[in-house]
PLY file of the C-alpha trace (Angstrom):
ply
format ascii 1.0
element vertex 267
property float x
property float y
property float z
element edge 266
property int vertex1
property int vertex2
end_header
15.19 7.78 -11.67
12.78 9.92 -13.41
11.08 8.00 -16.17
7.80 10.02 -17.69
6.38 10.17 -21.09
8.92 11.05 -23.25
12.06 10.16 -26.25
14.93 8.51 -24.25
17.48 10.94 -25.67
20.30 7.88 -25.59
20.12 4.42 -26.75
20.86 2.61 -23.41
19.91 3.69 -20.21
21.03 1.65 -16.62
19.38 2.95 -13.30
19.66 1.19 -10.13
17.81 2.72 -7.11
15.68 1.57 -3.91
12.35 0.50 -4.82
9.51 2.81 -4.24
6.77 4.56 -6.80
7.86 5.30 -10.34
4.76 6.97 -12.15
3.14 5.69 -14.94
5.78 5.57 -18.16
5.26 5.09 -22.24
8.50 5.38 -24.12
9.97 3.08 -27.61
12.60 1.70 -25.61
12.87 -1.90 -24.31
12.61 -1.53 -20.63
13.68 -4.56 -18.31
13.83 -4.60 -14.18
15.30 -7.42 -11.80
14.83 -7.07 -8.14
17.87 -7.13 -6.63
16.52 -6.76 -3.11
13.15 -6.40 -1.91
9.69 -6.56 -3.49
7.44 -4.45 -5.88
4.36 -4.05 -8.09
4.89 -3.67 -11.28
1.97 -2.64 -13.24
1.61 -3.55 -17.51
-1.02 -1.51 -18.97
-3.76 -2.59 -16.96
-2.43 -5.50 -15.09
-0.41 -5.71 -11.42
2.65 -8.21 -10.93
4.22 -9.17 -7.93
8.10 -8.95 -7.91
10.36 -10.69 -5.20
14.51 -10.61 -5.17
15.49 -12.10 -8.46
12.27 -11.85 -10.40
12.28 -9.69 -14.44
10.01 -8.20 -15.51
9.73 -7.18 -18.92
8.37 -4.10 -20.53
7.91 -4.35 -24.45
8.28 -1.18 -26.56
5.41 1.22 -26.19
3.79 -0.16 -23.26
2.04 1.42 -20.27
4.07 0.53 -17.33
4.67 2.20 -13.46
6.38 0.35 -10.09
4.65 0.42 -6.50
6.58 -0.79 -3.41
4.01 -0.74 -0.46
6.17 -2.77 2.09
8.04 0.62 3.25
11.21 -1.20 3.19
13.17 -0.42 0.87
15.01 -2.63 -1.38
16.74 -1.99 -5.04
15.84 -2.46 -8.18
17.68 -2.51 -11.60
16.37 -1.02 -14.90
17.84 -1.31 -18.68
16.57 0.86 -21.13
17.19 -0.29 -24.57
16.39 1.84 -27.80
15.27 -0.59 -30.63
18.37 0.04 -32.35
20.19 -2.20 -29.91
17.57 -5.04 -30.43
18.84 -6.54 -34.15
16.28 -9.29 -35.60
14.23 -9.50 -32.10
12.49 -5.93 -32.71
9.74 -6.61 -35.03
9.07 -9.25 -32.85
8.88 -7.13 -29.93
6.66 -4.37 -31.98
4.28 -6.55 -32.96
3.81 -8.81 -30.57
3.29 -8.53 -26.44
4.38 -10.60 -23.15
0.87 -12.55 -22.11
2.73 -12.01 -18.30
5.95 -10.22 -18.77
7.29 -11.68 -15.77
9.75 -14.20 -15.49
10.37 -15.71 -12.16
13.78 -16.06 -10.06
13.88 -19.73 -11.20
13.34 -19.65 -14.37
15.90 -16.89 -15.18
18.71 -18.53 -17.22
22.31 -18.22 -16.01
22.98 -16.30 -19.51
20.56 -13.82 -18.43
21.84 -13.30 -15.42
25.39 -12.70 -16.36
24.80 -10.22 -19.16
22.80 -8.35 -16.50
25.63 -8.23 -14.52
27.86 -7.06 -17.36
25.47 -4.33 -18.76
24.82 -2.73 -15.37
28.15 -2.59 -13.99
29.99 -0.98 -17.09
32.35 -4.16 -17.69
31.13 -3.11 -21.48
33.18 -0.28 -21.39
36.18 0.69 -23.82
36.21 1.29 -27.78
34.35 -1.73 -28.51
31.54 -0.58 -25.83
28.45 -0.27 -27.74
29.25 -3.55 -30.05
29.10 -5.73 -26.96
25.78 -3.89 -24.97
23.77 -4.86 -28.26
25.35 -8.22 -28.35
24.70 -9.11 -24.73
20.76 -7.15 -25.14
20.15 -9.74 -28.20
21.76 -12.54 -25.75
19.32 -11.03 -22.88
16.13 -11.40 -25.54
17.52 -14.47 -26.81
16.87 -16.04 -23.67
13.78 -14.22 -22.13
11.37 -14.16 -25.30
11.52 -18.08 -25.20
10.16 -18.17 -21.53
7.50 -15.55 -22.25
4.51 -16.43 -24.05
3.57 -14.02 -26.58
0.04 -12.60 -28.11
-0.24 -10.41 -30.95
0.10 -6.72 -30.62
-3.72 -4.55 -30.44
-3.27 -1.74 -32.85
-5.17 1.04 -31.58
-5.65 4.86 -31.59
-3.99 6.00 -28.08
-6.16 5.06 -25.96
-7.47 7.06 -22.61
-5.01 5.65 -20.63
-1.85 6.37 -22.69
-3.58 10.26 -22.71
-3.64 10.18 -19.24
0.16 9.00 -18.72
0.93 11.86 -21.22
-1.15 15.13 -20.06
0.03 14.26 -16.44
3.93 14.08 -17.46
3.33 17.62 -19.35
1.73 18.87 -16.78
1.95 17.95 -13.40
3.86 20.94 -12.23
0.87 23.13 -12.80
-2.09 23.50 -10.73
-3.59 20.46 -12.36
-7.38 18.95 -11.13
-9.13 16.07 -12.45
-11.96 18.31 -13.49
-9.66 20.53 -15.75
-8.06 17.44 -17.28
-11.36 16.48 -18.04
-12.18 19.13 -19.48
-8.65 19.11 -21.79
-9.19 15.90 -22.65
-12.43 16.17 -23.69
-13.63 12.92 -21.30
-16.12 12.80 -18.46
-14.38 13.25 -15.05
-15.87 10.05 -14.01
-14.90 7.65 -16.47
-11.32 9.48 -15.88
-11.80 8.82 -12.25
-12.22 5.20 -13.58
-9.21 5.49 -15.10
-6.80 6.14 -12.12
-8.71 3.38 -9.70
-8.80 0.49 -12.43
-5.74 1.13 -14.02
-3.25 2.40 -11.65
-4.84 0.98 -8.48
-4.90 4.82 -6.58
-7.37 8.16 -7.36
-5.82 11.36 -9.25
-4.95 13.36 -6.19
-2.38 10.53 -4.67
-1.20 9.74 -8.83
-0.51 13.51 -9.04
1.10 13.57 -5.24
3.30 10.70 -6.43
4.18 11.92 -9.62
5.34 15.06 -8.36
7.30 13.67 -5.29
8.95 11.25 -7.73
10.14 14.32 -9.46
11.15 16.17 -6.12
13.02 13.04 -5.15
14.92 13.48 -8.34
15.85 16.77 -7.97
17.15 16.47 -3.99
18.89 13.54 -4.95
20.99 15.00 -8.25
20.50 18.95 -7.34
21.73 21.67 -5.15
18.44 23.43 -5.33
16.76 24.78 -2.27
13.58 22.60 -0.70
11.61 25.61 -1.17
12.22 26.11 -4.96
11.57 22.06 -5.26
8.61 22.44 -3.58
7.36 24.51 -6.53
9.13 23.19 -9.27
7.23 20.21 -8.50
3.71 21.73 -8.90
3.15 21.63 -4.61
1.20 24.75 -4.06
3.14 25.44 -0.89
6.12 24.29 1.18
3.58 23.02 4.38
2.04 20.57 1.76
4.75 19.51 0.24
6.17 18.36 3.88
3.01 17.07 4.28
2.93 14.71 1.20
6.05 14.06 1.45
5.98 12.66 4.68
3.17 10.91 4.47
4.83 9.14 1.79
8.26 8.59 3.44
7.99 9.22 6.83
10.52 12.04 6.39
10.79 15.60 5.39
12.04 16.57 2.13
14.97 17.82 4.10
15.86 14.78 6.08
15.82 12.44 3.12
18.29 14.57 1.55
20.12 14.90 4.66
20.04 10.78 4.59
20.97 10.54 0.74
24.28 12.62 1.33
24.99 10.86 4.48
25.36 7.67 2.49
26.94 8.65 -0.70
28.91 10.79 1.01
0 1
1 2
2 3
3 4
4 5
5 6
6 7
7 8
8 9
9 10
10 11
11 12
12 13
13 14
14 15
15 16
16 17
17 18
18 19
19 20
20 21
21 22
22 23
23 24
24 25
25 26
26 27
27 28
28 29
29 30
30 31
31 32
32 33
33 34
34 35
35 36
36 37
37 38
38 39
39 40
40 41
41 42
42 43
43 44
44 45
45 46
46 47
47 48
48 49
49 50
50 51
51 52
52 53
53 54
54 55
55 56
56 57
57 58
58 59
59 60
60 61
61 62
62 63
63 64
64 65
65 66
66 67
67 68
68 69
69 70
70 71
71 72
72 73
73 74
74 75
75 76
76 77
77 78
78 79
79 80
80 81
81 82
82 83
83 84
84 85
85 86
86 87
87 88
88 89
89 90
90 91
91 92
92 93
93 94
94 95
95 96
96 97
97 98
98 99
99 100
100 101
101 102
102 103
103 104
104 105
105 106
106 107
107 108
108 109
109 110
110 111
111 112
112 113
113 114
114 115
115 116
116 117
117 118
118 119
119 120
120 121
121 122
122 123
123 124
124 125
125 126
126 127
127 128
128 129
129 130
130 131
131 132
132 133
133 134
134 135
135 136
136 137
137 138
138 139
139 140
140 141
141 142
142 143
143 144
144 145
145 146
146 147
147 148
148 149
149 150
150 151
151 152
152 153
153 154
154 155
155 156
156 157
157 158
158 159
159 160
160 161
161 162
162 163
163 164
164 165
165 166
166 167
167 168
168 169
169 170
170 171
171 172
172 173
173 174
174 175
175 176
176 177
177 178
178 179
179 180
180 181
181 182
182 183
183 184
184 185
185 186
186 187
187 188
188 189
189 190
190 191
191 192
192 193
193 194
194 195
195 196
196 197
197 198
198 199
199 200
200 201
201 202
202 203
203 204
204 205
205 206
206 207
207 208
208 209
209 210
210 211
211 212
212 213
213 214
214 215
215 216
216 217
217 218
218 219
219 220
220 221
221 222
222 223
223 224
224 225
225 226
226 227
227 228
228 229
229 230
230 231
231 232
232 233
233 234
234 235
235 236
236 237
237 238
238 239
239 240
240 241
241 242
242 243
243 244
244 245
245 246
246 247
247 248
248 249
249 250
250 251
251 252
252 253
253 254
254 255
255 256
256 257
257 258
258 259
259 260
260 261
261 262
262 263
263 264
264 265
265 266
């Protein structure tokens, strides 16, 4: 799953995949992930939430949002993307207003929930009446969760620095990026950008960049037949020895051997 700033180009989205980092996002869709295994930290604009097995959490429309999973074991983790059109009377609620904690726990998740979950990420929707019934069981899905959340009204702001960090690093992480020529582009002082990464994202720009670009190389081993060397530079790694090195710093692998492993199990 590679989730940056951008336009979701369709109206629904389903990923499932193991947990690990998914870099900073900002997009209009409704975004919502349940642990199905595992733990992570999922981070709303400036705030960190702890997710067990069975936990939502809930990202409004144009919000700030990334995952962490710092156990090193794995798990999975669904996500549903939903474009506003999908959302009926709920969306000027969810444009104006935001989640206080947009977490809902495993216990408090209503049976209703949980079965249109099942239903929207495992295709049962399918067939000529297929996008009728996703935006029927999304408006069941908010009909349910925005009850249990409690809601405070939506800051209108000029983007702030944060949602201009999220951005420049999406559009440009594959080039030979530094935190003093973002700076610079941005027209900020380095250190109140250094600020930035440590109080918002809990990490400094070099390991946000590393991550960024791994989550992109992860991508393309996973869904590509391209060779580790051109990944290396697709991905903005100067060279193949540091891209081995991130990357196994990160996952105890090489690039190669967690491809290796990926075909070995869908295989």
């Amino acid at each position: 799953m590679h989730l940056l700033y951008k336009k979701e180009d369709q109206d629904f989205e389903v990923f499932k995949r193991r947990a690990g980092f998914v870099a900073p996002s900002l997009h209009a869709a409704l975004e919502i992930v349940h642990v199905c295994e595992g733990s992570i930290e999922f981070g709303v604009d400036r705030e960190l939430y702890h997710l067990e097995a069975g936990d939502l959490g809930v990202v409004f429309p144009n919000q700030i949002h990334f995952y962490q999973e710092f156990t090193g074991k794995g798990g999975q983790v669904e996500f549903i993307l939903a474009d506003p059109s999908l959302l009926g009377r709920f969306i000027q609620v969810l444009e104006t207003n935001v989640a206080k904690i947009p977490v809902i726990r495993a216990d408090m998740v209503h049976p209703d929930i949980r079965y249109a979950l099942k239903v929207l990420t495992s295709g049962e929707e399918a067939g000529s009446y297929a996008a009728a019934i996703r935006e029927a069981y999304m408006q069941i899905l908010l009909g349910r969760i925005l009850p249990v959340l409690a809601l405070t009204p939506r800051k209108r702001e000029e983007a702030s620095l944060v949602e201009r960090t999220v951005s420049y690093i999406a559009e440009h992480f594959t080039e030979p990026v530094t935190l003093d020529s973002m700076a610079r582009d941005l027209y900020v002082n380095p250190f109140a950008l250094s600020r930035i990464f440590s109080q918002s994202f809990n990490m400094n720009f070099n390991r946000y960049l590393n991550l960024t670009r791994l989550e992109y190389s992860r991508h393309l081993l996973e869904d590509t037949e391209d060779p580790v060397t051109e990944i290396c530079l697709d991905a903005g790694f100067g060279s193949q020895r540091t891209f081995n090195r991130v990357f196994r710093e990160e996952y105890h692998m090489t690039p190669a051997e967690f491809r290796k492993r990926i075909r070995s199990k869908t295989g």
